[in-house]
N, C-alpha and C positions, 0 to 999 in steps of 0.2 A: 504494500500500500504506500501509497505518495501520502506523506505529509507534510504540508505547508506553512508557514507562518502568511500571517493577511494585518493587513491596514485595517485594524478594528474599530467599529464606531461605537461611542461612550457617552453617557450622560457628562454635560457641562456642573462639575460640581458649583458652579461658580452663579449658578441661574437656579438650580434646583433644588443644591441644600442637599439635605437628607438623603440618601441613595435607597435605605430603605423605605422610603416613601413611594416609589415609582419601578422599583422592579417588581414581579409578579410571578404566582406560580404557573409551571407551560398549562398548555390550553388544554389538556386532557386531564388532570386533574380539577380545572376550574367550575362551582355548581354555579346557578345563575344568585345564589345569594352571596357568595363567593365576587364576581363580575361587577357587583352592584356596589361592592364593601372596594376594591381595588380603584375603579372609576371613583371615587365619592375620597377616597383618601389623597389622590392628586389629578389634576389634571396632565400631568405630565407620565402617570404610570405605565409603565409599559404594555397593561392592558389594553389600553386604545391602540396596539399594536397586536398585539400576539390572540388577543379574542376581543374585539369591538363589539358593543352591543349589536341588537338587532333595532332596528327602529319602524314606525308604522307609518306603511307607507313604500320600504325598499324595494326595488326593483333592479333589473340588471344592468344599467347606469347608475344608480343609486342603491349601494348596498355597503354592507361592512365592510368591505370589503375595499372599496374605493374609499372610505373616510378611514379608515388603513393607510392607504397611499397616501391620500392628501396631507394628513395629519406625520407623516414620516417625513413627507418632502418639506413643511413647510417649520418641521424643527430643525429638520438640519439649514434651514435659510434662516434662522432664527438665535441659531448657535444652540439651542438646546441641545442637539447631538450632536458630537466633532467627532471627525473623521482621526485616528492618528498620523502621525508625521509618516512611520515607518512598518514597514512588517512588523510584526511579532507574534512569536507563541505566549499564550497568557497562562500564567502558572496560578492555578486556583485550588486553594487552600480551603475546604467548606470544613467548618466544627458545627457538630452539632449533639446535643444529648440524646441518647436510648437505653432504655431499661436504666436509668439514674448515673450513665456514665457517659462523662464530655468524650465524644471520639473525633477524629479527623480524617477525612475524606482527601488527599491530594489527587487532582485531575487536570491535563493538559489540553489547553484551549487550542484546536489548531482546526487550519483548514487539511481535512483530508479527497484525496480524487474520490471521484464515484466509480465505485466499479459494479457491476453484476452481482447479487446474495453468490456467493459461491465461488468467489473470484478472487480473494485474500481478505474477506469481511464476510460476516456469517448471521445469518439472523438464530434466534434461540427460542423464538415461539411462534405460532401461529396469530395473522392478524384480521383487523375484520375491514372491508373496505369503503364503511360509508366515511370513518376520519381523512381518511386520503383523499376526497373530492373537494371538502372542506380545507385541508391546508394545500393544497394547489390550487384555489381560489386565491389566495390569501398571497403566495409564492410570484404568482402573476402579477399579482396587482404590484405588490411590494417591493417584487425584486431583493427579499434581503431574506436571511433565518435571523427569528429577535432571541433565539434560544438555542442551544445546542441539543444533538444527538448524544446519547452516550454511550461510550463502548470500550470492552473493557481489552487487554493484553497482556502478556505474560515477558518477565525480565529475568528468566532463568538463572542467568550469569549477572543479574544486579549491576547490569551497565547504566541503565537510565536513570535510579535512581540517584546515585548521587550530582548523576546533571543535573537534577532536578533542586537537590538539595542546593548546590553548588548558584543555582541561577536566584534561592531564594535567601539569597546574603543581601543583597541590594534592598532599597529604600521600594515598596509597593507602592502600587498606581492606586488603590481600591483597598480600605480597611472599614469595614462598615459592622455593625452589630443588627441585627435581626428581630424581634421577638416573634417567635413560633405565632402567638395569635396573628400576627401580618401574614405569613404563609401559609396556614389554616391548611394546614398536612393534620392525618390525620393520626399521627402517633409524634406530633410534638411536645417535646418536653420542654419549655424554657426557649432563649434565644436563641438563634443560630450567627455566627460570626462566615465570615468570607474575608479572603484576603487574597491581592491578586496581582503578580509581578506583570512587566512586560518583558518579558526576554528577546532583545535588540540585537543581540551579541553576534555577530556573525558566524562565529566559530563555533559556540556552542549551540547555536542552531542546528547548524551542519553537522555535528557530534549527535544530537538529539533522530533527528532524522533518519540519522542512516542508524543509528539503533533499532530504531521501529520498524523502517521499510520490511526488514523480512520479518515481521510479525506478524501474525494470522488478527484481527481485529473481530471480536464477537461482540455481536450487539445487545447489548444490553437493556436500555430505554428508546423508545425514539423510531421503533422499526416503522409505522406511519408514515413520519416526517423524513426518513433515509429513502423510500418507495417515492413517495410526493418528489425528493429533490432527483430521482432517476428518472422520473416522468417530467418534471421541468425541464432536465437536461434533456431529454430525446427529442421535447419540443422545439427546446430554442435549437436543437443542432439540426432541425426540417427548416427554420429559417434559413440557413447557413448550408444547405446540402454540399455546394461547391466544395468547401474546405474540404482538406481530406483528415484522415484520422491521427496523421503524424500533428496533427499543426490545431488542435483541439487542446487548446488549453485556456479557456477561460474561465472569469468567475464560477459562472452555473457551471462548469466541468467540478465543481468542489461542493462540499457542505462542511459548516461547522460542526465540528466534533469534540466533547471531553474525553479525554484517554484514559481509565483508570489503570493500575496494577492489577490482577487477579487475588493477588497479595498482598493489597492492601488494607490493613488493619480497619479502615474506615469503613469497608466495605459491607454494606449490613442491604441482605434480602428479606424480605418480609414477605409472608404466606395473604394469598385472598381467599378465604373461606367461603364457603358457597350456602346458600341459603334456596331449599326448594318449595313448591307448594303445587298445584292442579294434580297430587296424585289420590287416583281411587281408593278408599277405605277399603277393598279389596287387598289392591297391591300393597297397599302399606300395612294389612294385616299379615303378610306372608313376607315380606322382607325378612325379619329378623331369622329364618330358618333359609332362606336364602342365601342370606349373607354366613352362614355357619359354614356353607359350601367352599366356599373359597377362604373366611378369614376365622382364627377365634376371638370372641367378643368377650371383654371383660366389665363388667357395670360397675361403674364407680358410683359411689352415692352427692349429691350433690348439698347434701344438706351441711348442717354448719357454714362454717364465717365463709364459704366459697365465694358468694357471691358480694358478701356484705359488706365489700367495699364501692356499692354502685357509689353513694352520696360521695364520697371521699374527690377531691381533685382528680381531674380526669387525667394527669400526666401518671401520676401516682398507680391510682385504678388500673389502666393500661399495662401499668409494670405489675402490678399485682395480676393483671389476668395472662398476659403473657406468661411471665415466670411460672404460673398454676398447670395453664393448660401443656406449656409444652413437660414440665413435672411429668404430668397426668398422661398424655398420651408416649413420651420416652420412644422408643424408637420402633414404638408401631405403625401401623400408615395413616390412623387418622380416627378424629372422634367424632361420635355422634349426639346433638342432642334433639329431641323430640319421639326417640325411638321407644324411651323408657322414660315416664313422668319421675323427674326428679332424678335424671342418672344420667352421666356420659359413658355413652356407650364405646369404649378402645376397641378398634377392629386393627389386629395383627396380622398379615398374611401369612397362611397355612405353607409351611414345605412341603405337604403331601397334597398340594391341591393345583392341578394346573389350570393354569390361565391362558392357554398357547390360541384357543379359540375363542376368546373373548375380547381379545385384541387384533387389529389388524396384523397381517401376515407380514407384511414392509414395515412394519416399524421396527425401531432397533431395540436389544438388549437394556440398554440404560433406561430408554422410554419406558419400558415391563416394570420398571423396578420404581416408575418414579408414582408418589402416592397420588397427585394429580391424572394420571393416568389410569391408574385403578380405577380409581371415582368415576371418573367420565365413561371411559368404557362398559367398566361392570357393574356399578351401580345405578350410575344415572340412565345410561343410555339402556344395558340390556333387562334390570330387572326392574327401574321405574319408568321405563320409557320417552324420559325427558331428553329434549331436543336441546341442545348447546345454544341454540341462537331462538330459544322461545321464552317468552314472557315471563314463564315460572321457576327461570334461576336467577339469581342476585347474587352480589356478591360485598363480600364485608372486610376490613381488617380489624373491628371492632369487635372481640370475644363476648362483653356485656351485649352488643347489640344485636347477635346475634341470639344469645340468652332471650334478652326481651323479645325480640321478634317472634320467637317460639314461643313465651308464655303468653304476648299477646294475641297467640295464633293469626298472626298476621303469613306466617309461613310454615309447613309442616315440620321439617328437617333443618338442621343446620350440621355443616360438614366442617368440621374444625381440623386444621390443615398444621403442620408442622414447618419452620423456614425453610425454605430450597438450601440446598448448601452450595455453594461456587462452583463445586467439584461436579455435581449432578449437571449443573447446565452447563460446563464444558464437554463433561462426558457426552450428553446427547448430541451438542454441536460438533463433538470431533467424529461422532457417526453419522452423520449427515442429515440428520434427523431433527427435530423439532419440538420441542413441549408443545402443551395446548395451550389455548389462548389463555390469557389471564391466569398464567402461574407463577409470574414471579412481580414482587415491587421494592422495586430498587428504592429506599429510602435515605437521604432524604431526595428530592427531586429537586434540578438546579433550575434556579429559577430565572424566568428572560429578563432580559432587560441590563444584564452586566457586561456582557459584548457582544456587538451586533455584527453581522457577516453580513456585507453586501455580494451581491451577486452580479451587478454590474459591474 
């Protein structure tokens, strides 16, 4: 993979003040109360970039889409955004607290080429395709990414890292503090800090680069927005047919990327639990002898202080139900509640029980093994017959609300999920293979508005 350094564009602190005021989280984590709270905290936030409202009335001259563009071009006419003088790779330092401990995240801000999924960059899950019509609206209009992809690499022999280290001696462009409520993540604890060099240096640019280049790149966040910038780029290059393919290097030839380590200590995945409902009192009365086929089930009792930390701080709460549940379920494939009033039900999969037919025949070894794949396959699909892309799966990282959901029987089931571990989603990526959609979340998510990639 090509990686580049690029002439990044930056809030004028000098005009806007507060940096946490105007950056924002990307557009796929954003609800519309979310939208409403970012808009209303500055006019200058990078929301009126990365997810503009809707307004009544838009049309395909008049949409988000265009007051997007308008509202881009006329801060960089304005000085609100500056362009910088020179290249650079942006060395971004994210801290932030999980389970009641400050960790750090280092990741490398660069322009990387686009290539083909499967071409020295790897996607890790399956995706769905109405977000990609939405951000190549948006790519069009704007010509720029206001947010990065993220993707992670492997430094076997521990070359980069001390580059890394070595570039973060110097005086930072970007030191801002956070409070978690401004990013409205849903497993914040406290503030988040970011800190963000520019690396100018020509030498050590070059020293960075050819580190990576033979690096396999697995995507991690972002695969949407990686799709969208291969379909902008195929576009703009039907303008351009004449050029030939040696002489194809422009902007849209790249997307903004953060680079993480595989091994880095910041690195933290987080499970999305699943939440079902539309199943017949039938079928959900023959599940639990079902599930005896392929898993053994152990019933925990739920009673005592398990839950009785709803009232409690929700940072706090969080760390209490995390810590519990993953206790609780230890290294089986995953729990159940709604199946037994008042009990999570641990299903561990059986050694004497094959699965070779309940899975597709083309999927790989790792994929068999991973607990979201169980779920989907033998549970969901073959023995409640729920559809992956129908009404009656949700999805949560909120254990209590999950809890609730089921005692408000707002939902029959809930499917409590253990974290991916790194190791898992390499493994499936190095077999060419794929998790299922919505199995891993990269937390915490970086947010737009700290450097902007033009594409022109």
């Amino acid at each position: 993979m090509e990686i580049c350094p690029f002439r990044g564009i930056r809030y004028n602190q000098g005009i806007i003040g507060d940096l946490a005021a105007v950056i924002s989280p990307p557009y796929d984590v954003i609800t519309p109360e979310q939208q409403n709270f970012h808009c209303e905290m500055s006019d200058y936030n990078a929301i009126h970039l990365e997810l503009p409202p809707r307004q009544v009335g838009d049309n395909d001259s008049n949409s988000k889409y265009s007051r997007a563009s308008i509202t881009f071009q006329q801060w960089l006419k304005q000085g609100i955004l500056q362009i910088d003088d020179c290249p650079a790779f942006y060395l971004h330092d994210h801290y932030f607290t999980y389970l009641g401990e400050e960790r750090k995240r280092r990741g490398l801000i660069a322009r990387v080429k686009l290539e083909p999924w499967g071409t020295g960059i790897y996607p890790h899950e399956e995706t769905y395709s109405k977000a990609k019509g939405d951000r190549l609206q948006l790519m069009r209009a704007c010509r720029a990414n206001f947010s990065p992809v993220f993707s992670l690499y492997q430094d076997p022999e521990q070359k980069i890292a001390p580059l890394l280290a070595e570039a973060s001696q110097v005086k930072p462009i970007i030191e801002m503090s956070v409070p978690s409520s401004l990013m409205k993540e849903e497993q914040g604890e406290g503030d988040e800090r970011h800190i963000i060099w520019a690396i100018t240096d020509t030498s050590l640019i070059h020293q960075i680069s050819q580190s990576l280049v033979a690096q396999p790149l697995y995507m991690a966040d972002g695969h949407h927005r990686y799709e969208t910038a291969l379909a902008y780029q195929q576009e703009r290059h039907s303008y351009h047919s004449e050029r030939s393919e040696e002489s194809r290097n422009e902007a849209y030839d790249y997307t903004m990327m953060e680079l993480v380590n595989f091994s880095d200590p910041g690195l933290v995945i987080l499970p999305l639990h699943r939440l079902a409902r539309g199943i017949a009192p039938s079928t959900l009365a023959k599940l639990e002898s079902q599930l005896g086929n392929f898993f053994t089930l152990d019933f925990v009792p739920l009673t005592g202080d398990f839950f009785s930390h709803c009232g409690e701080p929700k940072p706090r709460a969080k760390r209490r139900e995390s810590e519990a549940i993953s206790k609780m379920i230890g290294e089986a494939t995953l729990g159940i509640l709604g199946l037994e009033a008042q009990f999570l039900v641990v299903l561990k999969q059986r050694q004497d029980a094959s699965i070779e037919t309940m899975i597709p025949g083309n999927r790989s070894q790792a994929y068999r093994q991973f607990s979201v794949s169980l779920l989907n396959h033998i549970i969901l699909d073959k023995m409640l017959g729920l559809a992956q892309n129908s009404g009656d799966i949700a999805y949560t990282m909120n254990v209590n609300e999950a809890y609730q959901q089921i005692k408000e029987s707002k939902y029959q089931l809930a499917f409590l999920l253990t974290p991916p571990q790194p190791k898992i989603v390499k493994a499936v990526v190095n077999a060419k293979d794929k998790l299922p959609r919505k199995s891993t979340y990269f937390y915490p998510k970086d947010p737009a508005g700290l450097v902007i990639n033009p594409l022109d």
